[in-house]
ROKE-560728 format. One record per residue (C-alpha): residue number from 1; x, y, z. Coordinates in Angstrom, 1 decimal, padded with zeros to 4 digits. Each point is the difference from the previous one (the first is absolute). Layout:
REM ROKE-560728
{n = NUM&east = X&north = Y&up = Z} .
...
REM end
This chain:
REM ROKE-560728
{n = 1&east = -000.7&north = -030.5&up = 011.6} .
{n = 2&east = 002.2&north = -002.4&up = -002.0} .
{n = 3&east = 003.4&north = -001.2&up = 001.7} .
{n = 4&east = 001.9&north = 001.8&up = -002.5} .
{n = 5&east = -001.2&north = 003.3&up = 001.1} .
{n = 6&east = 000.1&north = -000.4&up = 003.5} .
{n = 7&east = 004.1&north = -000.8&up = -000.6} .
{n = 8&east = 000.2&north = 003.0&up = -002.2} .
{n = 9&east = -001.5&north = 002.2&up = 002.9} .
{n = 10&east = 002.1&north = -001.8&up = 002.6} .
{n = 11&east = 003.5&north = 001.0&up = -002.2} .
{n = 12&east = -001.4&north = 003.6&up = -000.3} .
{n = 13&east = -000.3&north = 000.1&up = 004.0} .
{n = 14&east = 002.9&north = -001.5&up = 000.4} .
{n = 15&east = 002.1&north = 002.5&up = -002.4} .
{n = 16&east = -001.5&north = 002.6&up = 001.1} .
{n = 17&east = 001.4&north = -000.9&up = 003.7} .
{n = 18&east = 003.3&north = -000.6&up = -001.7} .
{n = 19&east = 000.2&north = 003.6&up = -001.2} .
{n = 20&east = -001.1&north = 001.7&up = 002.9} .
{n = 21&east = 003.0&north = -001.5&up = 001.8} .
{n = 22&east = 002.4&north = 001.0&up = -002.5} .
{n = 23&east = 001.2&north = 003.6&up = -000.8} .
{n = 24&east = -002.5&north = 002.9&up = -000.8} .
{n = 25&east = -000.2&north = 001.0&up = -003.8} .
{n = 26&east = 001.5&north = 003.3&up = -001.4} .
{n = 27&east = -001.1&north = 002.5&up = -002.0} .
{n = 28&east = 000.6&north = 003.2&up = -001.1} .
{n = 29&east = -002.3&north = 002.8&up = -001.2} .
{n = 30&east = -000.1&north = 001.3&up = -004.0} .
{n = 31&east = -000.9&north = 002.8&up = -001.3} .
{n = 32&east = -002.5&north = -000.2&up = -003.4} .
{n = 33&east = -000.6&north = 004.2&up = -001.9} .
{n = 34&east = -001.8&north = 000.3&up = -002.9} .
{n = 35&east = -001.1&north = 003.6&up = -001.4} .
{n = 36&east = -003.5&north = 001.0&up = -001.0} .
{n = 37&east = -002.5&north = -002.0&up = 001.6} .
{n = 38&east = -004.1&north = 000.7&up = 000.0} .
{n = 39&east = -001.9&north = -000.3&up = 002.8} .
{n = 40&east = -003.4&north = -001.5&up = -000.4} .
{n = 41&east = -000.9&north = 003.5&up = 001.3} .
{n = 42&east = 001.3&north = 001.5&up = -003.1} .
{n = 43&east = 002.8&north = 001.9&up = 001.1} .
{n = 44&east = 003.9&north = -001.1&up = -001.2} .
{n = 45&east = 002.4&north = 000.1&up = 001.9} .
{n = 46&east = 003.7&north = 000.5&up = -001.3} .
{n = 47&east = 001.8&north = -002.5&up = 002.5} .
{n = 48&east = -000.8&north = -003.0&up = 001.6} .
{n = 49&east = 002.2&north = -002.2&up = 002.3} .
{n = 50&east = -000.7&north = -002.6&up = 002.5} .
{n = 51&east = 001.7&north = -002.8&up = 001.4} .
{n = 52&east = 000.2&north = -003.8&up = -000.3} .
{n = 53&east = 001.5&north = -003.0&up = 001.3} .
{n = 54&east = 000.4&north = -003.7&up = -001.3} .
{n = 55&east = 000.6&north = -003.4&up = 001.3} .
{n = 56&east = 001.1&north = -003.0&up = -001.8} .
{n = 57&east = 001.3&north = -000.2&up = -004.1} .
{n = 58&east = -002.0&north = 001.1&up = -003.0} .
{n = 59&east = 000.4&north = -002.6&up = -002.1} .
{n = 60&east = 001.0&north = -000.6&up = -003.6} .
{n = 61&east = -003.9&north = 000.5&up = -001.4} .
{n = 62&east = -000.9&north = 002.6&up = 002.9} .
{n = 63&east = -002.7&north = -002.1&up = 000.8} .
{n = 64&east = 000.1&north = -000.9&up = 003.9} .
{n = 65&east = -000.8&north = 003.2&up = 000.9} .
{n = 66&east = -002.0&north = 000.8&up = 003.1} .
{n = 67&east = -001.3&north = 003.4&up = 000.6} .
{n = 68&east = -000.4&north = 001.1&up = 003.7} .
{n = 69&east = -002.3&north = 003.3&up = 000.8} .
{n = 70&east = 000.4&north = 001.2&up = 003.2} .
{n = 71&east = -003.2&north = 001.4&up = 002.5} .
{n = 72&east = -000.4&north = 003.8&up = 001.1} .
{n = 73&east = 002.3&north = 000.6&up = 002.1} .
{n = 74&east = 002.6&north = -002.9&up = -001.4} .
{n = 75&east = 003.0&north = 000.8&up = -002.2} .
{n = 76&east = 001.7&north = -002.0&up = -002.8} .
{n = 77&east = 001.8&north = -002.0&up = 002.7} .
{n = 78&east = -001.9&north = -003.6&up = -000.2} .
{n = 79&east = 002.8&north = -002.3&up = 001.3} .
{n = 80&east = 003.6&north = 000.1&up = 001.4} .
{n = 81&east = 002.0&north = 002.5&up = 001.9} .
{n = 82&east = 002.0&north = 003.0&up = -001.5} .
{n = 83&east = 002.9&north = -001.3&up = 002.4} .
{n = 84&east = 000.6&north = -002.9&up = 002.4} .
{n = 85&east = -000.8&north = 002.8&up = 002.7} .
{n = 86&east = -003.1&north = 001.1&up = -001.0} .
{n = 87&east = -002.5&north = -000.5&up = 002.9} .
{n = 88&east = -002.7&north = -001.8&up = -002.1} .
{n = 89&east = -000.7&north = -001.2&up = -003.7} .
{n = 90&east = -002.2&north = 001.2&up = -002.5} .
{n = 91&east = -003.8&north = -000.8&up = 001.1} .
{n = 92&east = -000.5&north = -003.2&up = -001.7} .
{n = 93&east = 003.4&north = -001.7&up = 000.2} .
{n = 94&east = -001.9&north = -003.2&up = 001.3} .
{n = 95&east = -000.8&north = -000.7&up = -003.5} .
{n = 96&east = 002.6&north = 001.6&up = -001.9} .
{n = 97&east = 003.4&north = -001.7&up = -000.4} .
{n = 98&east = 001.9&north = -003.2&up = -001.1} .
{n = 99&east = -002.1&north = -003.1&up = 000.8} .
{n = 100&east = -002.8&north = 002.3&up = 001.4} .
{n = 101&east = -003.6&north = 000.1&up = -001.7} .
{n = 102&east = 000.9&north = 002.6&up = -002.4} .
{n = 103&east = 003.0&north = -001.6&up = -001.0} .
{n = 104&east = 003.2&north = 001.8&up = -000.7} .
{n = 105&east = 001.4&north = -003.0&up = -001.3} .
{n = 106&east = -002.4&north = -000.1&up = -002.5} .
{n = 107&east = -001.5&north = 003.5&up = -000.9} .
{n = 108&east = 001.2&north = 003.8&up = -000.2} .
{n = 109&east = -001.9&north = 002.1&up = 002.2} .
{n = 110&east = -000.5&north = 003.5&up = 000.2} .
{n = 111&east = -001.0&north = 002.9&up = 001.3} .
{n = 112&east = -000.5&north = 003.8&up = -000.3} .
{n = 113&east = -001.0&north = 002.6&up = 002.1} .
{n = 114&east = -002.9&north = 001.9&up = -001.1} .
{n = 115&east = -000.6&north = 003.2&up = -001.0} .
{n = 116&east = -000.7&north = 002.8&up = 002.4} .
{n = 117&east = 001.4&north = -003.0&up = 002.7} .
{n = 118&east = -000.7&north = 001.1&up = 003.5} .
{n = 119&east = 003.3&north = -000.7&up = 001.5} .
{n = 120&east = 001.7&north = 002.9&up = -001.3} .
{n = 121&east = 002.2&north = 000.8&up = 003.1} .
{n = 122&east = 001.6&north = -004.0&up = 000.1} .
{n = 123&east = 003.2&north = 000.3&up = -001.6} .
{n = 124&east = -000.6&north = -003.1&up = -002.6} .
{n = 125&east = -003.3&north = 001.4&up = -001.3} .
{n = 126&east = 000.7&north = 001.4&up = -003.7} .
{n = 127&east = -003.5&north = 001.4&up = -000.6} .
{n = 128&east = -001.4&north = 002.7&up = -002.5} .
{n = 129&east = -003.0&north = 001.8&up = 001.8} .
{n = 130&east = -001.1&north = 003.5&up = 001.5} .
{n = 131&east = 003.3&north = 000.5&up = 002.0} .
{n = 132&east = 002.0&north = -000.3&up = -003.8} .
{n = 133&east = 001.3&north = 002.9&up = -000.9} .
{n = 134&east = -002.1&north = 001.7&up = -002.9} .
{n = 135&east = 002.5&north = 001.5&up = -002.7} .
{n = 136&east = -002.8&north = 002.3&up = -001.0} .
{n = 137&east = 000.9&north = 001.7&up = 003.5} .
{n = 138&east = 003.2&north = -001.4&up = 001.5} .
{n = 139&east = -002.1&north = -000.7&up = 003.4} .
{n = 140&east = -002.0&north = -003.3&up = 000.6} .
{n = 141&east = -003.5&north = -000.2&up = -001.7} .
{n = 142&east = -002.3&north = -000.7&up = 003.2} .
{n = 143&east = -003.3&north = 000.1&up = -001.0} .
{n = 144&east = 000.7&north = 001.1&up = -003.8} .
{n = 145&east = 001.4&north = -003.6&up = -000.3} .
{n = 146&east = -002.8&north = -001.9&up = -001.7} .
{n = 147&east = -002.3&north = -002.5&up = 000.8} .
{n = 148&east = 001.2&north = -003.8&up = -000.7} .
{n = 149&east = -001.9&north = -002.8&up = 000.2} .
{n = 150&east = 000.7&north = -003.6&up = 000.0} .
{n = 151&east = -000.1&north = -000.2&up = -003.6} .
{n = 152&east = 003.4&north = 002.0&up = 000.4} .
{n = 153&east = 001.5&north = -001.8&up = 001.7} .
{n = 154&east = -000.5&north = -003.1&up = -001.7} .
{n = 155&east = 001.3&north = 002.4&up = -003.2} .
{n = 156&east = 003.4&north = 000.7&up = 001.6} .
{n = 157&east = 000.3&north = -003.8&up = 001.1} .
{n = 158&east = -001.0&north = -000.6&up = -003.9} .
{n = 159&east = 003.1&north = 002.1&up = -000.8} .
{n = 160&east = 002.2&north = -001.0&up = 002.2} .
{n = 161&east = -000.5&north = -003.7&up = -001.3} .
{n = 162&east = 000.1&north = 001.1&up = -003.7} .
{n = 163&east = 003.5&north = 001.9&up = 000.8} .
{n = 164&east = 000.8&north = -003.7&up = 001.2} .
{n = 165&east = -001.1&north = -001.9&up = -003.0} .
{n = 166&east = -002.7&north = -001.7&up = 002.1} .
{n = 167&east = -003.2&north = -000.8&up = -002.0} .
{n = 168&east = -002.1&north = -002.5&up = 002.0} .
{n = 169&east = -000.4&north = -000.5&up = 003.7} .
{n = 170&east = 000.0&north = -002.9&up = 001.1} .
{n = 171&east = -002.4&north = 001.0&up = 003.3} .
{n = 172&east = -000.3&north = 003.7&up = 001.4} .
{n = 173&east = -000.5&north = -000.1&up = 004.0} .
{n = 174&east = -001.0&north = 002.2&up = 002.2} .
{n = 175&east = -001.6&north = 001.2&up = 003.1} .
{n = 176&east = -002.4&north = 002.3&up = 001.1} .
{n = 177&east = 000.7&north = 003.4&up = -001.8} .
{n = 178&east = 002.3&north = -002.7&up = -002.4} .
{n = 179&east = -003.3&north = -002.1&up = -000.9} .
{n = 180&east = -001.7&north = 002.7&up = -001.6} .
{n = 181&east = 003.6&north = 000.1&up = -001.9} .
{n = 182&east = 000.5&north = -003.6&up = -000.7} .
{n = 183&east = -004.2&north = 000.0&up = -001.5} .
{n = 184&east = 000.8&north = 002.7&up = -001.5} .
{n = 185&east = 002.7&north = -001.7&up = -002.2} .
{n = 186&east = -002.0&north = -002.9&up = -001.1} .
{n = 187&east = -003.4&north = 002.3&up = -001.1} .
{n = 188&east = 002.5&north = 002.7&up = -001.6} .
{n = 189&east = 003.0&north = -002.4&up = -002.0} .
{n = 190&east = -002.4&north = -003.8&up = 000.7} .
{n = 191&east = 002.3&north = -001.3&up = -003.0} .
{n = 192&east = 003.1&north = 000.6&up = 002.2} .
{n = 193&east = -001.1&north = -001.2&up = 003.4} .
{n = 194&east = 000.1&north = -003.9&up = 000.4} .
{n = 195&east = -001.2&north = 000.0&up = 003.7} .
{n = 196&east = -001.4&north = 002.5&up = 002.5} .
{n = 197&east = 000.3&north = -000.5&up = 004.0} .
{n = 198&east = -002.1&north = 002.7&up = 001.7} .
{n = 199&east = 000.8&north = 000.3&up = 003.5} .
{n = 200&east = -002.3&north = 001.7&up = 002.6} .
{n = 201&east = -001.5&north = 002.3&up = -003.1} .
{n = 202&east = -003.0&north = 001.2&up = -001.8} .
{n = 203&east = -000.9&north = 000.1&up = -003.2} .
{n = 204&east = -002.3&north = 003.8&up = 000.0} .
{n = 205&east = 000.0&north = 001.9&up = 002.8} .
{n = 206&east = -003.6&north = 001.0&up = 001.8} .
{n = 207&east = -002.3&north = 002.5&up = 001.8} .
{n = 208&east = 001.3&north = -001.3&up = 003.2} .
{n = 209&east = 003.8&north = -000.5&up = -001.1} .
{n = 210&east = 000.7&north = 003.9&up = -001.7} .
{n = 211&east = -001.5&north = 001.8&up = 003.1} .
{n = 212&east = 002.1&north = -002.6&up = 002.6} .
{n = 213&east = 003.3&north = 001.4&up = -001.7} .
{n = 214&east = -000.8&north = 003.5&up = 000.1} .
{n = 215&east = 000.6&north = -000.2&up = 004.1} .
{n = 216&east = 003.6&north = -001.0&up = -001.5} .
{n = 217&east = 000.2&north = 003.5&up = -001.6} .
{n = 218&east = -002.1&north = 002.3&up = 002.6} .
{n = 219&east = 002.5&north = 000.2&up = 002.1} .
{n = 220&east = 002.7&north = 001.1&up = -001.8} .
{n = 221&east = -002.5&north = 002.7&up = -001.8} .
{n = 222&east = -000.6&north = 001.3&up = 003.4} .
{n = 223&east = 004.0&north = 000.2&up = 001.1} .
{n = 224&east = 000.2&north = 004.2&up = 000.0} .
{n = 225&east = 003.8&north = -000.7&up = -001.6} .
{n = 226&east = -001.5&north = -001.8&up = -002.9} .
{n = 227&east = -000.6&north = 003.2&up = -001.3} .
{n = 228&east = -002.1&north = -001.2&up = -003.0} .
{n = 229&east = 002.7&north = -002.5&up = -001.1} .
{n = 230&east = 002.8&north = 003.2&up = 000.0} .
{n = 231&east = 001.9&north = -001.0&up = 003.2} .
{n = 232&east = 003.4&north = -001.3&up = -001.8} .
{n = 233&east = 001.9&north = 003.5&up = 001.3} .
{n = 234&east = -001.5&north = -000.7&up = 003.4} .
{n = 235&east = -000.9&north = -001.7&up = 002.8} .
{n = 236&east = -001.4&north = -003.3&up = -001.0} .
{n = 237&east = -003.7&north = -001.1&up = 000.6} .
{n = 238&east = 001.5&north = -003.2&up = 002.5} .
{n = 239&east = -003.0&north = 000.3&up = 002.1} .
{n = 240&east = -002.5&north = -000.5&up = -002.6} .
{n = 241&east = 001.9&north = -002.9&up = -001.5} .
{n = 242&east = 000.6&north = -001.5&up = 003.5} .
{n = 243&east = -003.7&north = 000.1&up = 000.1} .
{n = 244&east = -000.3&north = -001.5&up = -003.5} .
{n = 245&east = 002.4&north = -003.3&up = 001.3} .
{n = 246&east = -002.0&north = -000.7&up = 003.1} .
{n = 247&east = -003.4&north = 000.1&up = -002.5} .
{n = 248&east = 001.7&north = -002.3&up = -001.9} .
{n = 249&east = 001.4&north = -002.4&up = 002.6} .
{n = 250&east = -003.1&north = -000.1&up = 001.6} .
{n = 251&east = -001.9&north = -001.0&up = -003.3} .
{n = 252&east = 002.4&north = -002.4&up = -000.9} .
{n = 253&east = 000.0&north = -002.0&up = 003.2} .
{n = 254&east = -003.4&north = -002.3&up = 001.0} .
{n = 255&east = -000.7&north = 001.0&up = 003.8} .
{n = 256&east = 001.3&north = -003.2&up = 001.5} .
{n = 257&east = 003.6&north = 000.9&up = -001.3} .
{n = 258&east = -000.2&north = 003.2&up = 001.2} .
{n = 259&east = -001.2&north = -000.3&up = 002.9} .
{n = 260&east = 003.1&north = -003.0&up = 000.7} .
{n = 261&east = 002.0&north = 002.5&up = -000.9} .
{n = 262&east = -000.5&north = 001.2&up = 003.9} .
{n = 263&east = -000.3&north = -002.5&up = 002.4} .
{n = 264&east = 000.8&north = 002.3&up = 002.7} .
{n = 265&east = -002.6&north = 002.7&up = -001.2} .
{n = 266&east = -002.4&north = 001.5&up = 003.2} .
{n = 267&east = -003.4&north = 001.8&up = -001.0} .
{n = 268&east = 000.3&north = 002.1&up = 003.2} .
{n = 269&east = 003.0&north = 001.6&up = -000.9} .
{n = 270&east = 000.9&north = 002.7&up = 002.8} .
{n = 271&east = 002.2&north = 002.3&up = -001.9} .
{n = 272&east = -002.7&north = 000.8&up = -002.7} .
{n = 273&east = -002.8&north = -000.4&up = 003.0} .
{n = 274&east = 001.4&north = 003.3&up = 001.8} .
{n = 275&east = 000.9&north = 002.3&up = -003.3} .
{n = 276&east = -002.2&north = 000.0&up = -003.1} .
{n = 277&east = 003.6&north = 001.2&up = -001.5} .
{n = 278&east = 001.3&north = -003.2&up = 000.8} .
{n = 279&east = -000.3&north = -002.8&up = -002.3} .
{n = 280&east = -000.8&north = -003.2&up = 001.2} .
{n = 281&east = 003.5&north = -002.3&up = 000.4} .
{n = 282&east = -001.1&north = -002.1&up = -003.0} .
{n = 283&east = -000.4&north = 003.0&up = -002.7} .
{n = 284&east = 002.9&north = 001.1&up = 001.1} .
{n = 285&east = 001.9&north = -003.1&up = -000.7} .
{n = 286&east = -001.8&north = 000.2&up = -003.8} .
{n = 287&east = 000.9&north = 003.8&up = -000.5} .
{n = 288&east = 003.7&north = -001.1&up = 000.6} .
{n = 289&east = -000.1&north = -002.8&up = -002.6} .
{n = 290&east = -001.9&north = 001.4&up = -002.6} .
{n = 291&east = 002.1&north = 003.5&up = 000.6} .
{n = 292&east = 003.2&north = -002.6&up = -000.6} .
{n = 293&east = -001.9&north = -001.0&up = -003.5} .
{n = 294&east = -000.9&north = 003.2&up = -000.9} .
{n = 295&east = 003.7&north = 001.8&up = -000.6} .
{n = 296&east = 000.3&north = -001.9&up = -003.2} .
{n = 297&east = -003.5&north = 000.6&up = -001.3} .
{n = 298&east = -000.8&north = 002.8&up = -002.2} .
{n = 299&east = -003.7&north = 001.8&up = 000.7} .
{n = 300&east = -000.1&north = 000.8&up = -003.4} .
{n = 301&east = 000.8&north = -003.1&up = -001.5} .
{n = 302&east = -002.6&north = -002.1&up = 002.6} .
{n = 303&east = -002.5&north = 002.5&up = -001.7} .
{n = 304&east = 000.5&north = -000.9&up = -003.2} .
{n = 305&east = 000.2&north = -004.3&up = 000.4} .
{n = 306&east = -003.2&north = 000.7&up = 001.8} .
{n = 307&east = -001.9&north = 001.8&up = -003.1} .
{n = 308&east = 001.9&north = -002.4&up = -001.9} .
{n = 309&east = -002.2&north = -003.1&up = 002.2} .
{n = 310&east = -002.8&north = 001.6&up = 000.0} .
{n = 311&east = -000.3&north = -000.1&up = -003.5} .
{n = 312&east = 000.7&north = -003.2&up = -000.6} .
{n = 313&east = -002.5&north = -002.8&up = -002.1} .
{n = 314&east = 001.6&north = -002.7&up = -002.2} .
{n = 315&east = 001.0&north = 001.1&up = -003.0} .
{n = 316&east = -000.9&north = 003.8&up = 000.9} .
{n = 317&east = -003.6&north = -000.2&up = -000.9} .
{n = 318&east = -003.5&north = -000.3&up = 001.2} .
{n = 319&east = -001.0&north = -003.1&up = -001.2} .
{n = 320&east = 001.7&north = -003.0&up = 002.0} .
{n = 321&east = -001.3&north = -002.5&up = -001.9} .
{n = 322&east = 001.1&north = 001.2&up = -002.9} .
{n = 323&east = 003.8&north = 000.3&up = 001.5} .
{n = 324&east = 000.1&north = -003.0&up = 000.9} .
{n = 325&east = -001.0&north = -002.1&up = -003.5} .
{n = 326&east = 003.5&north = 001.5&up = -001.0} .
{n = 327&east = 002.1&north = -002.0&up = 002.6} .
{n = 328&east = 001.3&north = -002.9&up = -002.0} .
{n = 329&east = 002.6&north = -001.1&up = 003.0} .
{n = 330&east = -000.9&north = -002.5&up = 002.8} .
{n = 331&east = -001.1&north = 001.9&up = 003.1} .
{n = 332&east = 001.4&north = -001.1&up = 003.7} .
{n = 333&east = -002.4&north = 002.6&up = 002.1} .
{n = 334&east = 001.2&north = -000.5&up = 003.6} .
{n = 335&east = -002.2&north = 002.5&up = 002.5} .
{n = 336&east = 000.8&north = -000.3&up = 003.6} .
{n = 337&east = -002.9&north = -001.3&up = 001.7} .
{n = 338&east = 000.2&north = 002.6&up = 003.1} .
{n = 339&east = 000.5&north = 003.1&up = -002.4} .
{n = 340&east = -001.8&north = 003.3&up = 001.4} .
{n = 341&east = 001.5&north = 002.4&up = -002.5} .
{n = 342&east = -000.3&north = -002.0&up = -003.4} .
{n = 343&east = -002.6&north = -002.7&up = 001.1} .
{n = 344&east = -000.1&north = -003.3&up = -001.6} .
{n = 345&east = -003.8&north = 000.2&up = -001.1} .
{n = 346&east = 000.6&north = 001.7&up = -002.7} .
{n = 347&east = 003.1&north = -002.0&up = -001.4} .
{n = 348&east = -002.0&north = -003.2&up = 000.6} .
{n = 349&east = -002.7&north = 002.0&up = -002.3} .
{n = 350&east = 002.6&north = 000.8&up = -002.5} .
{n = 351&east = 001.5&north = -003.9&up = -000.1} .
{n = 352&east = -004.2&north = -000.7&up = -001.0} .
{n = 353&east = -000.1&north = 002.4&up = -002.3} .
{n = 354&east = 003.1&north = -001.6&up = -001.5} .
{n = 355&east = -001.2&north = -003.5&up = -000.1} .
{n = 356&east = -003.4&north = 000.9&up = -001.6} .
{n = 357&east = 002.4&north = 001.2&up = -002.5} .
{n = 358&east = 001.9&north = -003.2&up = -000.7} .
{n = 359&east = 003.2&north = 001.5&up = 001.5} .
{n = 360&east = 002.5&north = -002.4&up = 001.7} .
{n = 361&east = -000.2&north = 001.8&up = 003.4} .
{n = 362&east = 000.7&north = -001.5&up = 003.3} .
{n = 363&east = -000.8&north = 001.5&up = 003.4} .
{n = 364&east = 002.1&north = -000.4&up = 002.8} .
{n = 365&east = -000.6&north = 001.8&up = 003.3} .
{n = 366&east = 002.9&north = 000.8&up = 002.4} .
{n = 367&east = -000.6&north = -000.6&up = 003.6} .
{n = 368&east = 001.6&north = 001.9&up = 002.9} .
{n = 369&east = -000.5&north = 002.0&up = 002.9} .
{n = 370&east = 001.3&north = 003.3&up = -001.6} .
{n = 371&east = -003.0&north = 000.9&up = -002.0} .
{n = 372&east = 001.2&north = 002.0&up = -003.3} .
{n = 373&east = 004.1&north = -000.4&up = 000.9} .
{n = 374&east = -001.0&north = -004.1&up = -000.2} .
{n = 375&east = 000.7&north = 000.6&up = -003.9} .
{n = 376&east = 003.8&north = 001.1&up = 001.2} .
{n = 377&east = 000.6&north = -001.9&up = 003.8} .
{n = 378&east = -001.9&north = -003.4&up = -001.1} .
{n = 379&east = 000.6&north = -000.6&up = -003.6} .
{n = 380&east = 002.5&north = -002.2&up = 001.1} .
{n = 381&east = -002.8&north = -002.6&up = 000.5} .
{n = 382&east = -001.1&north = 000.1&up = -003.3} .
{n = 383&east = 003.8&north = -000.4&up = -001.8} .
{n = 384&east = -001.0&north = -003.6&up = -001.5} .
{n = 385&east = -003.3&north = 001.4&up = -001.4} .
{n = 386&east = 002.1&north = 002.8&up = -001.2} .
{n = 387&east = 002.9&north = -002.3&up = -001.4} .
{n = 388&east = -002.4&north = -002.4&up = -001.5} .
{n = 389&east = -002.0&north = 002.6&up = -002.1} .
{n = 390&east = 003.4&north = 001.6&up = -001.6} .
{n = 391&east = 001.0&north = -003.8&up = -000.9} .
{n = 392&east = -003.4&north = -001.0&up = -001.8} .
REM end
């Protein structure tokens, strides 16, 4: 490593330090409608709205623009606080920000929520999906709502960018659920997207990977108040989605972080050792949390991101190969090496497949004890790989 670089990773640290003491970034959530949109699925529908936030200046040529998409159960909010009292930033406000790898100083970054976004109970979440009203009707659309896939979603980001004057990205990024997104981009509109950084992603999903999220859906479909998606006018299917965010915590976490996560935990636990009715001490601590999680989660909506998944291969087809000869940007893939939900054999596969096709690809595995989350709690230790790629 020449002396030169190792300076220019030094300054980043150091900046980044420099920020993190200083005061938190705000933002605000927007609002982007447009009428008339068709779903992959076929199916039009006469509004669409979600929301977005930005950090940093669009410039002059609106070309230092950075597009952030977010994981499943993520919302538009990357980086900063929607007030100095807000408990906690947006999820990747290590690397978003003045002076931090994805420069603020430098680029405009933004973010939208997607449709059919789970959160639909958090109060900054401005989503159109299943709990929408359906002006056919007057009520909300449950299950009539159609099916979206990520193609759609990268379609409403395409419009929201257009309503913006934005033509060329300078790098999409995201994570997870936000990968297939961000590879998305560059297959679909390669002439717009300079750089891709796919975090903790895949590039098609497989015969393991589609069954493995149905247990995110079973157990809402088995909640009695789900009613077949028509439980708006009622009670709400909380236990089925409760059930849904302890699936998905558990997925997302490698055993070793888990199992940290109770230092105090007793196999013989004498509560649920004298009444089969009685969960043991440590379920009940997870049923509490997730529970917590689940009031802003809509059952419907976590139906429909999960079909949306399931579905997903680069560029919407079959043929990965294929998909991939139409990426023209330089590729940052960045598995995490303790991944059980999206493992990195496949990705490191994918970077292969990439270089036998002359692509400028690099492959950079995150490292970390949290298993899936390492692409959200430790990307911090790769900010100067991060910050280096956006500056070639």
């Amino acid at each position: 490593m020449s002396m030169l670089r190792i300076i220019g990773l030094v300054l980043i640290c150091v900046s980044q330090w420099a920020w993190a003491q200083s005061e938190p970034l705000l933002v605000e959530k927007q609002r982007f409608a447009f009428a008339n949109y068709t779903t992959e699925s076929g199916v039009t529908l006469p509004e669409v709205q979600v929301g977005w936030e930005s950090y940093g200046t669009l410039n002059e040529a609106k070309d230092n623009v950075i597009l952030i998409t977010h994981f499943f159960s993520g919302t538009s909010h990357a980086a900063g606080k929607y007030s100095p009292d807000d408990a906690l930033p947006g999820y990747w406000d290590a690397i978003i920000g003045p002076g931090k790898a994805i420069d603020t100083n430098k680029f405009f970054v933004i973010s939208s929520d997607t449709l059919v976004n789970a959160n639909w109970h958090d109060k900054n979440v401005i989503t159109t999906g299943p709990a929408s009203i359906n002006p056919k009707t007057g009520k909300p659309y449950g299950l009539d709502f159609p099916v979206v896939t990520i193609g759609d979603f990268v379609e409403v980001q395409k419009r929201l960018l257009d309503s913006l004057g934005i033509e060329k990205l300078h790098a999409v990024i995201g994570a997870s659920m936000g990968s297939f997104q961000a590879l998305e981009w560059s297959v679909r509109y390669p002439d717009k997207v300079e750089r891709l950084v796919h975090v903790i992603g895949a590039a098609k999903m497989d015969a393991w990977t589609v069954p493995a999220l149905e247990k995110w859906a079973l157990p809402i479909r088995l909640d009695a108040n789900w009613n077949n998606g028509n439980y708006y006018e009622g009670e709400r299917p909380l236990a089925g989605v409760t059930a849904t965010m302890l699936n998905i915590t558990q997925d997302a976490m490698h055993p070793e972080s888990y199992k940290a996560s109770f230092p105090n935990f007793k196999v013989q636990d004498e509560g649920a050792k004298k009444d089969i009715r009685t969960l043991p001490a440590i379920n009940q601590t997870l049923h509490e949390r997730a529970l917590v999680r689940a009031q802003t989660q809509d059952a419907n909506h976590i139906l429909y991101l999960v079909r949306a998944s399931q579905l997903y291969s680069a560029g919407m087809q079959e043929d990965l190969n294929a998909a991939a000869k139409k990426i023209q940007a330089k590729v940052l893939l960045m598995p995490a090496s303790n991944d059980l939900l999206l493992r990195p054999g496949p990705v490191r596969a994918f970077a292969k497949l990439l270089k036998e096709q002359e692509k400028d690809v690099k492959i950079e595995e995150v490292e970390g004890i949290w298993g899936h989350l390492d692409g959200i709690f430790s990307i911090q230790t790769k900010a100067p790989v991060i910050a280096e790629f956006l500056a070639e």
